[in-house]
KOLDO-750816 format. One line per 2 residues: number of its first residue (from 0); their letters; for each residue x, z, y of N, C-alpha, C, CB. Coordinates in steps of 0.2 Angstrom, whole numbers, always signed. Glycine has a CB too. Layout:
residues N
NUM> A> X/Z/Y/X/Z/Y/X/Z/Y/X/Z/Y ~ ...;
***
This chain:
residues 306
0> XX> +417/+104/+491/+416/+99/+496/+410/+95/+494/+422/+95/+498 ~ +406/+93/+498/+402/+88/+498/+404/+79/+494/+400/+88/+506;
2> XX> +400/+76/+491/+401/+70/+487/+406/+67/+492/+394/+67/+485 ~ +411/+63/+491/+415/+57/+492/+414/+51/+491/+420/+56/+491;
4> XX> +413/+46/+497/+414/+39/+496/+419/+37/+500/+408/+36/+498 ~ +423/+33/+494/+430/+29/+499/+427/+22/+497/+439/+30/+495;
6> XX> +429/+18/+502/+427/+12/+503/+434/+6/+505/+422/+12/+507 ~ +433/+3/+501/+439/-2/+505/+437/-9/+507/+445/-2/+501;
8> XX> +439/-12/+512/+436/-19/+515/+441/-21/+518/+431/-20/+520 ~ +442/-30/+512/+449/-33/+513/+454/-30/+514/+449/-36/+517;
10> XX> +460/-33/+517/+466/-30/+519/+468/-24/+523/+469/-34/+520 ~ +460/-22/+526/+461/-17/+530/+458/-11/+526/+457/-18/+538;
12> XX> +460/-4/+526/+457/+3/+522/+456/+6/+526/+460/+8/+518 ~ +447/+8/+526/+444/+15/+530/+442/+16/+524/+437/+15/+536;
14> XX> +443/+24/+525/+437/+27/+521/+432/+33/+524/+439/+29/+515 ~ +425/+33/+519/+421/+36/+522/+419/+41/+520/+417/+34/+523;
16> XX> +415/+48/+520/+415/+54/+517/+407/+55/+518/+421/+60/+520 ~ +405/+57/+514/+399/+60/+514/+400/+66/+513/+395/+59/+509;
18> XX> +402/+73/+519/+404/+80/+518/+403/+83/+524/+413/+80/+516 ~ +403/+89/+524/+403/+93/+529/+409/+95/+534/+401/+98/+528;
20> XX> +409/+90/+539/+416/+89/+544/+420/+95/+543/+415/+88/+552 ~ +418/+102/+544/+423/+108/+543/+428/+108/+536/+420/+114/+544;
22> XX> +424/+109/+531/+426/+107/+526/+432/+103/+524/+422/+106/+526 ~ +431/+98/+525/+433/+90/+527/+440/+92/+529/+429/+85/+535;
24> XX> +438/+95/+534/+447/+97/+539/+449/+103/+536/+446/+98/+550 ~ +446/+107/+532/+450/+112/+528/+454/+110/+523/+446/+116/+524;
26> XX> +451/+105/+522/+455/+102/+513/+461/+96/+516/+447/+96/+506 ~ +459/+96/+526/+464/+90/+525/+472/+89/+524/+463/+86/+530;
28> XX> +475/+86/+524/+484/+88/+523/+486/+90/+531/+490/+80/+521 ~ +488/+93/+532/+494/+94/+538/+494/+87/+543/+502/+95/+534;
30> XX> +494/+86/+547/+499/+82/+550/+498/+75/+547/+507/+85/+550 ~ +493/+75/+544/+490/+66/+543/+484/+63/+548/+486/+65/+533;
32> XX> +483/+66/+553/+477/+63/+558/+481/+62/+563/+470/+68/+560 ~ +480/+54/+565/+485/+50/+571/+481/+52/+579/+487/+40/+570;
34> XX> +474/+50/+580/+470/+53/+583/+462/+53/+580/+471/+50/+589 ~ +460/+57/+588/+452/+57/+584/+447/+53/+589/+449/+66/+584;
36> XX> +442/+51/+587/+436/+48/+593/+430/+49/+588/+436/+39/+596 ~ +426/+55/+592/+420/+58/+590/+416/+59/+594/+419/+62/+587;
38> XX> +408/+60/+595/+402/+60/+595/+400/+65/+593/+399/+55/+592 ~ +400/+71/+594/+397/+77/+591/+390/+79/+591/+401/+83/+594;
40> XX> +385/+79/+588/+381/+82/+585/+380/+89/+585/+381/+80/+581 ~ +384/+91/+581/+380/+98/+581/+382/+105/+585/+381/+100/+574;
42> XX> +376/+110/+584/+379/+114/+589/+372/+113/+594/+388/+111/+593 ~ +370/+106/+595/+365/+108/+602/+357/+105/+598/+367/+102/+611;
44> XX> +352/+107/+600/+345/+109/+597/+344/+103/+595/+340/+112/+601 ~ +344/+98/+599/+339/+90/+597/+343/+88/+590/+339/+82/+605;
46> XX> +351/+90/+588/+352/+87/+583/+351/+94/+576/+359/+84/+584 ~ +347/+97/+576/+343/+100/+571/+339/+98/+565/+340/+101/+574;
48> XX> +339/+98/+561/+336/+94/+556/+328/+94/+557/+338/+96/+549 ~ +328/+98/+560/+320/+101/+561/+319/+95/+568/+320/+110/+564;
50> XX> +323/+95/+573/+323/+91/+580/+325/+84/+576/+330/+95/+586 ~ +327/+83/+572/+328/+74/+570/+323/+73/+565/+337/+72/+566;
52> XX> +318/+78/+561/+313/+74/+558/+307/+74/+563/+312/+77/+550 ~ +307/+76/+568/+303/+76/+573/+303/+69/+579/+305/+82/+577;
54> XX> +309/+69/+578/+311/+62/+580/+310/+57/+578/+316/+61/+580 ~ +311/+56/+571/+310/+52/+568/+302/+51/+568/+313/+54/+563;
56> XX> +300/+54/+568/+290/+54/+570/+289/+49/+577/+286/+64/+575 ~ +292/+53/+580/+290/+50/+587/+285/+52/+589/+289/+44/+588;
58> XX> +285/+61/+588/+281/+65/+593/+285/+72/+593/+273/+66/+590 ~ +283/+76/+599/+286/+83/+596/+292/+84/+596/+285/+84/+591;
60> XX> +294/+90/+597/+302/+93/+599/+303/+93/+604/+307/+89/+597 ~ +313/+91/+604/+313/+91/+613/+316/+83/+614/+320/+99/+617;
62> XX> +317/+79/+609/+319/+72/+610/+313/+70/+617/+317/+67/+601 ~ +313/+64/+619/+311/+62/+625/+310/+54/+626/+315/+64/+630;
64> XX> +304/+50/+625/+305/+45/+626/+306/+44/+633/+301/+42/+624 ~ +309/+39/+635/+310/+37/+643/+303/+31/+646/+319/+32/+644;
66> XX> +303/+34/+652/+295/+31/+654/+295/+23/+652/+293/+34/+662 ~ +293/+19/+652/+293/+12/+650/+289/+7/+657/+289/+12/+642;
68> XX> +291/+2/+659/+292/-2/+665/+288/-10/+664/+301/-1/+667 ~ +291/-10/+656/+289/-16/+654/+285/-17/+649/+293/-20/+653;
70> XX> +281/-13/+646/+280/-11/+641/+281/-11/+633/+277/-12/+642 ~ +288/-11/+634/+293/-14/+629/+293/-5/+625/+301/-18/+633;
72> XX> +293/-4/+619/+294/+3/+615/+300/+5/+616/+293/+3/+606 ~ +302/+11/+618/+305/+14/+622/+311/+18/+615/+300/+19/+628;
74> XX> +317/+19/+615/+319/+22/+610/+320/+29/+612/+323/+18/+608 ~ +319/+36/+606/+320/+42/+611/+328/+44/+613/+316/+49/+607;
76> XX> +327/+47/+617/+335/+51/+619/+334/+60/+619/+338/+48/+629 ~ +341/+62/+619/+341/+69/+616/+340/+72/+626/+350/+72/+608;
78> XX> +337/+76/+626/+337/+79/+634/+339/+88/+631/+326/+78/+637 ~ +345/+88/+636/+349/+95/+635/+347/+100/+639/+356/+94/+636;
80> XX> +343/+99/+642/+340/+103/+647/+338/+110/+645/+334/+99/+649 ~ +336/+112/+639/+329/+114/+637/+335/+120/+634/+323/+109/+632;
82> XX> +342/+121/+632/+348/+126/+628/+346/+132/+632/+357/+123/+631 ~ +345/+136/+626/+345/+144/+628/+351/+148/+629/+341/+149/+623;
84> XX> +353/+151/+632/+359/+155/+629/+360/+156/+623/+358/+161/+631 ~ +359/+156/+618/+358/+156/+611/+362/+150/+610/+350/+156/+609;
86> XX> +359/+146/+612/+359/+138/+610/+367/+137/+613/+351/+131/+614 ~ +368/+140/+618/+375/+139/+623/+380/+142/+618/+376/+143/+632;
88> XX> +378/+147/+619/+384/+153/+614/+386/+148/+607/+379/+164/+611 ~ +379/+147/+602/+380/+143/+596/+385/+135/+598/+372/+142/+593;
90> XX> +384/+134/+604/+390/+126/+604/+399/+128/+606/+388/+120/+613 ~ +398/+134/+611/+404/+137/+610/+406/+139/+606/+406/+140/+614;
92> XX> +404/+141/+603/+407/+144/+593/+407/+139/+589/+400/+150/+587 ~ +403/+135/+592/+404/+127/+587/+412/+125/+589/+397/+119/+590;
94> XX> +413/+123/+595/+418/+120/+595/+424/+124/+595/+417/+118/+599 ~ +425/+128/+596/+428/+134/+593/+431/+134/+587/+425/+138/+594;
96> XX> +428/+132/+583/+431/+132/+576/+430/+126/+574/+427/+137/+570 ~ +427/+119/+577/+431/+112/+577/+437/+113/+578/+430/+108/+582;
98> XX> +440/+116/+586/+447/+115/+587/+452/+118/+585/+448/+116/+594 ~ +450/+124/+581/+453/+128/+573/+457/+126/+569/+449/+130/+569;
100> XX> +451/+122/+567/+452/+117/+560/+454/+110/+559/+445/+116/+557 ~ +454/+106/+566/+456/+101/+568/+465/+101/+568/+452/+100/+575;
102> XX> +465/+104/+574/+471/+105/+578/+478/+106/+570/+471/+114/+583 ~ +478/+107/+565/+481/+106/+560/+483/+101/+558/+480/+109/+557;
104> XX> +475/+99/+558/+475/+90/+554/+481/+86/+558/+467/+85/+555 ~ +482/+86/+565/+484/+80/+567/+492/+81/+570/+479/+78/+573;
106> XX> +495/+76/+568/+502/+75/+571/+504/+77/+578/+504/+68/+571 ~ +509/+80/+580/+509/+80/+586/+509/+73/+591/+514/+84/+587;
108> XX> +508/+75/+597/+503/+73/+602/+498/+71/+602/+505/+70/+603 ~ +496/+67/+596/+489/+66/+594/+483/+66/+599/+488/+69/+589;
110> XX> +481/+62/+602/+474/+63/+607/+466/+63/+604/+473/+55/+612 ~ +466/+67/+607/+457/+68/+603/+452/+65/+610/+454/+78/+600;
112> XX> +448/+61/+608/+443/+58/+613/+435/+61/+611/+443/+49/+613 ~ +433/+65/+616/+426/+69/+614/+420/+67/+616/+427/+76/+616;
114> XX> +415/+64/+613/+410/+62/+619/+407/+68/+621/+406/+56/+618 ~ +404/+67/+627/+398/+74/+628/+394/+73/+633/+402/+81/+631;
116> XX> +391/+75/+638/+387/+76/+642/+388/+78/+651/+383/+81/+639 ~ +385/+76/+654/+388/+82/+662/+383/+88/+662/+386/+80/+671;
118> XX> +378/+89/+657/+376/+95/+656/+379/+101/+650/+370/+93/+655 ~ +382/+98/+648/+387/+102/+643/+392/+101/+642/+385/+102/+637;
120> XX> +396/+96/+646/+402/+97/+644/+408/+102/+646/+403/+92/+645 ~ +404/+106/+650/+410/+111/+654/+408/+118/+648/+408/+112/+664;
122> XX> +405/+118/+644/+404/+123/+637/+409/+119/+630/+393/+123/+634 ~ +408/+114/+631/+413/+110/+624/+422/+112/+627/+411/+99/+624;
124> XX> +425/+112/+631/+430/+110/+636/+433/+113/+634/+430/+110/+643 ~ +433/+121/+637/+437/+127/+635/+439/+131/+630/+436/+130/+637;
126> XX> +435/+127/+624/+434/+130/+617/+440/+124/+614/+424/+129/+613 ~ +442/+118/+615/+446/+115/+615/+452/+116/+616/+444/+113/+617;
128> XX> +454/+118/+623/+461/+122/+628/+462/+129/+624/+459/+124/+639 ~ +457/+132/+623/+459/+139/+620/+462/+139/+612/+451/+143/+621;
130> XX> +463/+134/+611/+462/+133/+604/+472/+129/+603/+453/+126/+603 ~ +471/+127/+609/+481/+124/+610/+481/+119/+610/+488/+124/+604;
132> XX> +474/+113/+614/+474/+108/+615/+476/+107/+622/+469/+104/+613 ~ +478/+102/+625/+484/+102/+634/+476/+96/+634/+498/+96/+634;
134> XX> +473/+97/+642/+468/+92/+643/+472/+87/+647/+462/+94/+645 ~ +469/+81/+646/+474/+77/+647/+469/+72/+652/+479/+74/+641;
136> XX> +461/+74/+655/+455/+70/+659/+452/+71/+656/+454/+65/+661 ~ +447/+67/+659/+440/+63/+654/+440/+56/+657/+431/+68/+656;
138> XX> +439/+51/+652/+437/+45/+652/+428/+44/+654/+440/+42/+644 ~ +428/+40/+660/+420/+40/+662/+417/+35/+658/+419/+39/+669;
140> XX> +411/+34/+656/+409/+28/+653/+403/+28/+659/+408/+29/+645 ~ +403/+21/+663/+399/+20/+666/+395/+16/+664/+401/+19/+671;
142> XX> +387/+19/+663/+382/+14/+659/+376/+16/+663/+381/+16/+650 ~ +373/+11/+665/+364/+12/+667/+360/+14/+662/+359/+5/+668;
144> XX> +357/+17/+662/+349/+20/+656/+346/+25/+659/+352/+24/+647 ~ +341/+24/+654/+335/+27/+658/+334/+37/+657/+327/+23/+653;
146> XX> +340/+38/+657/+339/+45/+655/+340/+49/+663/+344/+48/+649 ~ +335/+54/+665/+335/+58/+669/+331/+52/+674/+342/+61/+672;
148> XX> +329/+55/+683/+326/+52/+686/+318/+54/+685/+329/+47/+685 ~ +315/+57/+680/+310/+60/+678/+307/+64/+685/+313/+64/+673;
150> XX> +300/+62/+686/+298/+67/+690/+293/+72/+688/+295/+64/+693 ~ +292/+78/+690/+292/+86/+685/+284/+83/+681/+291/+98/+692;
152> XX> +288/+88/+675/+284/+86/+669/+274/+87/+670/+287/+92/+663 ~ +269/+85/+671/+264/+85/+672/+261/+88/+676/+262/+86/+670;
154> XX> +266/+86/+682/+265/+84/+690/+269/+79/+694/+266/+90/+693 ~ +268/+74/+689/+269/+68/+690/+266/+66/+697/+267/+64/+685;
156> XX> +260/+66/+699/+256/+64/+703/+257/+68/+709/+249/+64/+701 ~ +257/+75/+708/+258/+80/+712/+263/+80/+718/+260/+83/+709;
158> XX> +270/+78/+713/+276/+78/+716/+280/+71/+715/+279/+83/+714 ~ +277/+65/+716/+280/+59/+716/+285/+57/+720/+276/+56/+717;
160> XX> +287/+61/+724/+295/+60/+727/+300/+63/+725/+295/+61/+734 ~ +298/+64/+722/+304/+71/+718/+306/+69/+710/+299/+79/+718;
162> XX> +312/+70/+710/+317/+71/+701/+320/+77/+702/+324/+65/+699 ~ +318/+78/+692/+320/+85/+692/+329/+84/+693/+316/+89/+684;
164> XX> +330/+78/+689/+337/+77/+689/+340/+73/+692/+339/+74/+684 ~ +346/+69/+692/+348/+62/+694/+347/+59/+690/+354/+60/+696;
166> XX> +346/+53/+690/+347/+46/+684/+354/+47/+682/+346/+36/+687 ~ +355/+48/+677/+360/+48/+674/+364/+40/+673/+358/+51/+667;
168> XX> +369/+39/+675/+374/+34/+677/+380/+33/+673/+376/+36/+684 ~ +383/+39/+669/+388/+38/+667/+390/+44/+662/+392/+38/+672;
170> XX> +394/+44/+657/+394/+48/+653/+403/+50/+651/+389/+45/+647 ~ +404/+56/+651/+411/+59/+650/+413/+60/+642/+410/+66/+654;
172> XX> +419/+59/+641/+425/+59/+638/+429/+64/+637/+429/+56/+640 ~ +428/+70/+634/+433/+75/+635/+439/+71/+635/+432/+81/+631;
174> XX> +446/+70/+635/+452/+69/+633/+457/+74/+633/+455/+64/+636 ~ +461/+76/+625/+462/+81/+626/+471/+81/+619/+454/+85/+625;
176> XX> +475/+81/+619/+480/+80/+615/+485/+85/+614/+482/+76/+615 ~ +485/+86/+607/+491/+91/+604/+495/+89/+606/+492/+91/+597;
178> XX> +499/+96/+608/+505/+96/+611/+512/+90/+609/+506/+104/+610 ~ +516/+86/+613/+522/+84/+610/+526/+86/+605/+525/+84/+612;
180> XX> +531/+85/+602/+537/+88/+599/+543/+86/+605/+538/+85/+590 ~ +545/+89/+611/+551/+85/+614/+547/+79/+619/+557/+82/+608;
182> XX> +549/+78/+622/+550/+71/+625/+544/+66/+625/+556/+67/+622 ~ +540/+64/+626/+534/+60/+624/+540/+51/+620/+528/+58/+634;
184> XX> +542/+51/+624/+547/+45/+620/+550/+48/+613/+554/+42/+626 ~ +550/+55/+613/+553/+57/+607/+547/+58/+601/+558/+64/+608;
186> XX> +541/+59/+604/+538/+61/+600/+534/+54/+598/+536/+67/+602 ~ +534/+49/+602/+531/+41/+601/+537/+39/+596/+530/+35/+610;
188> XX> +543/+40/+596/+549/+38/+589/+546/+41/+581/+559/+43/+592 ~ +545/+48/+584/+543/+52/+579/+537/+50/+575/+543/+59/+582;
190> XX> +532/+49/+579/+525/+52/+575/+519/+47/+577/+522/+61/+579 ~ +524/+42/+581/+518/+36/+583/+515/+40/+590/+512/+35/+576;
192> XX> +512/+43/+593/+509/+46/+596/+513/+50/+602/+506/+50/+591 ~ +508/+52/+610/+510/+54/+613/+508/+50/+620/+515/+56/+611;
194> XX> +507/+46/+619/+505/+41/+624/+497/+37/+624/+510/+36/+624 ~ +494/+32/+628/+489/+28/+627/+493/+22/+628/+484/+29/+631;
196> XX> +488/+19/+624/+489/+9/+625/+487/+9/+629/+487/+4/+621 ~ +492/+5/+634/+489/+0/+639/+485/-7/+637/+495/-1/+643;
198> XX> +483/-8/+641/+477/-15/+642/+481/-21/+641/+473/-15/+651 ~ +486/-19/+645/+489/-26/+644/+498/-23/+647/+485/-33/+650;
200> XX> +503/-29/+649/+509/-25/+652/+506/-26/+660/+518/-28/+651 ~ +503/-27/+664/+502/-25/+667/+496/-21/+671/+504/-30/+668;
202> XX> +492/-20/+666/+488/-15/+666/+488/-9/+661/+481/-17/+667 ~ +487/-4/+663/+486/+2/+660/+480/+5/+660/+490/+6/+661;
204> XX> +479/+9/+655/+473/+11/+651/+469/+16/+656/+474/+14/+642 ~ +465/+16/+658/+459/+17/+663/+456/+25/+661/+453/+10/+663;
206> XX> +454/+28/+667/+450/+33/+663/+441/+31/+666/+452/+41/+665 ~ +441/+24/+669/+434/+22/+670/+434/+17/+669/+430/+23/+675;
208> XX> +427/+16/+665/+425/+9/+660/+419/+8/+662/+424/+10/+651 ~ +418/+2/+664/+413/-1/+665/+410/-2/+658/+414/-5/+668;
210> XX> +402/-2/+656/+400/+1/+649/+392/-1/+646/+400/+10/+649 ~ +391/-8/+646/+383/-10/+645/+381/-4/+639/+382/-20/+642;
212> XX> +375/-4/+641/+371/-1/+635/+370/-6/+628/+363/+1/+638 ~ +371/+0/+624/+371/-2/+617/+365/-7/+616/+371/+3/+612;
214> XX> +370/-14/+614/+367/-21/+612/+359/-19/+610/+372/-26/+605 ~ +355/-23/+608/+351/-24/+604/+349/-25/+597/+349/-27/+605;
216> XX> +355/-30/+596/+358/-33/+590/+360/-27/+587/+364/-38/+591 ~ +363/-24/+592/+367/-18/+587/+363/-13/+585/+373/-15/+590;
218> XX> +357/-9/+588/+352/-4/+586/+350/-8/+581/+345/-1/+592 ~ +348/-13/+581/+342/-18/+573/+350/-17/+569/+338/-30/+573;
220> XX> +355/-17/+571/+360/-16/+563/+360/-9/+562/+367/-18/+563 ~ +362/-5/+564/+362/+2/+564/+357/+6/+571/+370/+3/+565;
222> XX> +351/+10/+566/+348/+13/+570/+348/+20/+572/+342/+11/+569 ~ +354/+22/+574/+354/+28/+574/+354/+28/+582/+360/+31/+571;
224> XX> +352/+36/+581/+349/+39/+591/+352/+38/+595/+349/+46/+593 ~ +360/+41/+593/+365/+39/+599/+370/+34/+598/+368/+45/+602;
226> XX> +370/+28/+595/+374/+23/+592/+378/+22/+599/+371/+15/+588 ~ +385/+22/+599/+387/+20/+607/+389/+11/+603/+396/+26/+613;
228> XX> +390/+8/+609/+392/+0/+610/+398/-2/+607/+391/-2/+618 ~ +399/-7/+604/+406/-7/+600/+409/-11/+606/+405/-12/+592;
230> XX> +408/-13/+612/+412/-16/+617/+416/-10/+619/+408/-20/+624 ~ +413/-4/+622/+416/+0/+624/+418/+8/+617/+410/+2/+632;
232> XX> +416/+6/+613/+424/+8/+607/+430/+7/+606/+425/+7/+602 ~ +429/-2/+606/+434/-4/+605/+440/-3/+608/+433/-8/+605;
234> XX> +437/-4/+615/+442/-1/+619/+445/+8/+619/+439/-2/+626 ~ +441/+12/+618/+445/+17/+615/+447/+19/+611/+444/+20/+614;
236> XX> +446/+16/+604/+449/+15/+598/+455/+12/+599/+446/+12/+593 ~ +456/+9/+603/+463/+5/+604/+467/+9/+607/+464/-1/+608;
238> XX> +465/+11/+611/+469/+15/+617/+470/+23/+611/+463/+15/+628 ~ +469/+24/+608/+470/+30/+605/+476/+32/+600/+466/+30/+603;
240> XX> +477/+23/+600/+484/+23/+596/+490/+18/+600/+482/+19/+587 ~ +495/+23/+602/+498/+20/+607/+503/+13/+604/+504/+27/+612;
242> XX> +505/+15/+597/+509/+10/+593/+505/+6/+589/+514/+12/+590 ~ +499/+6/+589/+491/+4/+584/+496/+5/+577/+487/-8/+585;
244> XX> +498/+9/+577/+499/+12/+568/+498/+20/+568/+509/+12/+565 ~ +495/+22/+562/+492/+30/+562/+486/+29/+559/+491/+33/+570;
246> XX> +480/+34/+559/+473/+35/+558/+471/+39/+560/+469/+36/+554 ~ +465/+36/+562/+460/+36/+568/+453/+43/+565/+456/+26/+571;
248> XX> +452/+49/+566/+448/+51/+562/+441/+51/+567/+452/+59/+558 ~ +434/+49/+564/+427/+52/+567/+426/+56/+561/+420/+46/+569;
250> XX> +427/+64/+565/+423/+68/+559/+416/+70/+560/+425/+75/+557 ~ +410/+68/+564/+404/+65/+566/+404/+59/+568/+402/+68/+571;
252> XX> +403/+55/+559/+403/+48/+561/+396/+44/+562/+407/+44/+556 ~ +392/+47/+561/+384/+45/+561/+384/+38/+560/+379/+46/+568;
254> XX> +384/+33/+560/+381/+27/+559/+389/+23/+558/+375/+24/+567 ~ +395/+25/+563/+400/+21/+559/+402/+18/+565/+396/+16/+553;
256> XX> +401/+20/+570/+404/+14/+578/+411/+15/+579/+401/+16/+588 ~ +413/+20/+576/+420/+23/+578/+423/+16/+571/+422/+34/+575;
258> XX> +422/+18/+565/+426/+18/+562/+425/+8/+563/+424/+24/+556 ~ +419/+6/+566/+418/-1/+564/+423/-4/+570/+411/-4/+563;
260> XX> +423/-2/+577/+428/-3/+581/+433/-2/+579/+427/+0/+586 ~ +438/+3/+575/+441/+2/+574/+446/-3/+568/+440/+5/+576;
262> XX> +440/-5/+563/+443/-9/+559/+440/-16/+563/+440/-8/+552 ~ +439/-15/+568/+438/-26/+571/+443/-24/+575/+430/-31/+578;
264> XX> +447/-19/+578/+454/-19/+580/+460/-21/+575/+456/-12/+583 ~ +458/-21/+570/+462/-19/+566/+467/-13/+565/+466/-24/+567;
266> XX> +466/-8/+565/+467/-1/+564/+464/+3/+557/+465/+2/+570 ~ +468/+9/+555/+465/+12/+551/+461/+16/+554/+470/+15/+547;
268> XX> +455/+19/+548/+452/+26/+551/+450/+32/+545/+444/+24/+554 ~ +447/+36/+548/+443/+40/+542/+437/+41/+544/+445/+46/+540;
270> XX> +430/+41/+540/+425/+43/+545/+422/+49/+538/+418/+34/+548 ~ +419/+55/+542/+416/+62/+538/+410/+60/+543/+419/+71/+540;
272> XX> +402/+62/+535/+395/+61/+540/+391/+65/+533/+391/+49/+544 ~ +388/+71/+537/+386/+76/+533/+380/+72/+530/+384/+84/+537;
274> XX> +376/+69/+533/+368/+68/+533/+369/+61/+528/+362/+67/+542 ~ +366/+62/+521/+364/+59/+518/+362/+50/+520/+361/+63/+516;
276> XX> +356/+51/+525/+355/+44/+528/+358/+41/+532/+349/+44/+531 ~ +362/+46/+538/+366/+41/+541/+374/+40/+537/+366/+42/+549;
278> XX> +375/+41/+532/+382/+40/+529/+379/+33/+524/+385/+49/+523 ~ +375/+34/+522/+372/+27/+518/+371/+19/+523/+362/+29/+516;
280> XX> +369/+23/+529/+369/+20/+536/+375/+15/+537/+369/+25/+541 ~ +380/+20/+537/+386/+16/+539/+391/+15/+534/+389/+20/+545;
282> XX> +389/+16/+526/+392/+11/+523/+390/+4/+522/+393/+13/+517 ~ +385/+3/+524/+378/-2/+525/+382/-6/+532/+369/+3/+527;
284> XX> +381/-4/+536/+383/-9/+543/+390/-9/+547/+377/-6/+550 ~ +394/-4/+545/+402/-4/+546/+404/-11/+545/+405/+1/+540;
286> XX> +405/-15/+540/+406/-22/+540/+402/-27/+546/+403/-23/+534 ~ +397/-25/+546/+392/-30/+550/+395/-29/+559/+383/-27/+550;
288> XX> +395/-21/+559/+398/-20/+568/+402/-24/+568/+400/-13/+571 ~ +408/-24/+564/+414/-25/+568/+415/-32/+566/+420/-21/+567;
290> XX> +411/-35/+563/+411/-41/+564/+408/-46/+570/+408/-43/+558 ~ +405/-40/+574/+401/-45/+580/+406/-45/+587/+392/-40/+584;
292> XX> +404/-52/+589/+408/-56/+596/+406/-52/+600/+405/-64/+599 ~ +408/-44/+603/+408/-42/+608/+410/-44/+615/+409/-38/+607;
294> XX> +413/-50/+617/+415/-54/+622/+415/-55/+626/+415/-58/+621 ~ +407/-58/+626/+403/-65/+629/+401/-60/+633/+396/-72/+625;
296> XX> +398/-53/+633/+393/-49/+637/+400/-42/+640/+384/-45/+631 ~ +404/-44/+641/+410/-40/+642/+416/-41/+647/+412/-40/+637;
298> XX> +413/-48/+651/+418/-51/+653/+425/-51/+652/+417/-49/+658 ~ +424/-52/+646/+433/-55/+644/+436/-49/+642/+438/-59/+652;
300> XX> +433/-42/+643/+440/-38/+642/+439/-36/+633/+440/-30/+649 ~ +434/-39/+629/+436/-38/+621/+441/-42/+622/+430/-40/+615;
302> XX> +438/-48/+624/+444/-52/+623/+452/-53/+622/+443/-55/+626 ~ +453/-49/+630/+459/-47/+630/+461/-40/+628/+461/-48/+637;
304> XX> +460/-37/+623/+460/-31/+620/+463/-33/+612/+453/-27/+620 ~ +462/-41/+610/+466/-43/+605/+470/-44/+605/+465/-46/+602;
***
């Protein structure tokens, strides 16, 4: 297995791994993973090492700056557009032996929360259900940004009333949980698990979130591609543990949003992150996220999530 780093901060214990997620979940025990919330990377072209030192340039590949309005430097985003059959077949085999190697790790009922695409998420899905996971929705994240809306590539002028896409508006959640043992109340006695946390007692946990784009503050702490917003983690990191006791696993933890939402909840985690830089990344700013007042730009609902 790839080098280990455990880390521990104050009275709460994450730890982090510098390894290769399959791996990771080969060696892990049985029935010690309470739920999952991950970001997947691999499997689709732009996260290539070849496609991320390209990125890192800020030329070339299939990454995509988004056109710019104010002249403000634009950060790139991964465009899925461009998947060959090749590239499709390789994410369904990817996930496929995710949901293989996972599905052992975790206690029953256990929820797994998957982020993805509307251009690919109906290729991640079934590799999931075929695998013995019960789907249980998808959680929408509703967020503005500048991705899609694009008019066709160097005929801009040509065809100025026209997108090749929609503006992309929102982003999907696979949700997906290992089967019960008995009863959901038998198996929430048992194993912690089988249910979501509600918002409050009189509200229950939503499958649409309203979802600012990730802070500013937060890219200058952690500058990874696709960092999501620790406002709208939090909220799923909560809601993933119906009795907030258990651990929470990202085995694509890139920069650390999972694992830092869930230690400003106060929850356990585990975070696996193959790539040398961003595992350095997020032993580095893990502290810092979950130390930030997501509040004030949230209208109250971090607030009322403590």
């Amino acid at each position: 297995m790839s080098q280990i780093v455990v880390r521990m901060v104050k009275e709460r214990l994450y730890t982090i791994h510098n390894a290769d997620a399959f791996e990771w979940l080969r060696a892990c025990p049985p029935r010690s993973i309470h739920a999952v919330v991950t970001d997947p990377p691999y499997g689709l072209l732009e996260y290539r090492p070849s496609e991320i030192a390209k990125m890192k340039l800020g030329r070339g590949g299939v990454w995509r700056l988004p056109p710019s309005f104010d002249g403000a430097k634009r950060r790139p985003l991964p465009r899925f557009t461009v998947l060959t059959e090749k590239d499709k077949h390789a994410l369904r085999t990817f996930f496929l032996r995710f949901a293989e190697l996972l599905y052992p790790a975790l206690v029953p009922g256990a929820h797994v929360f998957v982020a993805t695409n509307p251009l690919v998420s109906h290729l991640v899905y079934p590799s999931l259900i075929e695998m013995g996971f019960e789907p249980r929705g998808e959680v929408i994240r509703i967020v503005h940004r500048l991705r899609g809306g694009d008019r066709p590539k160097n005929a801009h002028d040509e065809f100025r009333d026209v997108s090749v896409l929609p503006k992309s508006c929102w982003e999907p959640w696979g949700l997906f949980r290992r089967p019960c043992e008995g009863r959901v109340q038998d198996n929430l006695r048992q194993w912690g698990t089988g249910g979501l946390r509600r918002i409050s007692d009189e509200e229950p946990f939503r499958d649409l979130i309203q979802s600012l784009p990730t802070r500013k503050n937060e890219h200058e702490i952690a500058p990874h591609p696709s960092l999501k917003p620790q406002h709208f983690m939090r909220q799923i990191v909560r809601a993933a543990l119906p009795l907030s006791r258990g651990v929470i696993l990202d085995p694509f933890m890139g920069a650390g949003s999972t694992i830092a939402a869930a230690k400003a909840m106060g929850l356990r985690s585990i975070g696996v992150e193959i790539d040398p830089e961003y595992f350095t990344m997020a032993a580095n700013v893990i502290p810092r996220l979950a130390s930030l007042d997501v509040s004030e730009k949230s209208n109250g609902a971090a607030a009322r999530l403590r």
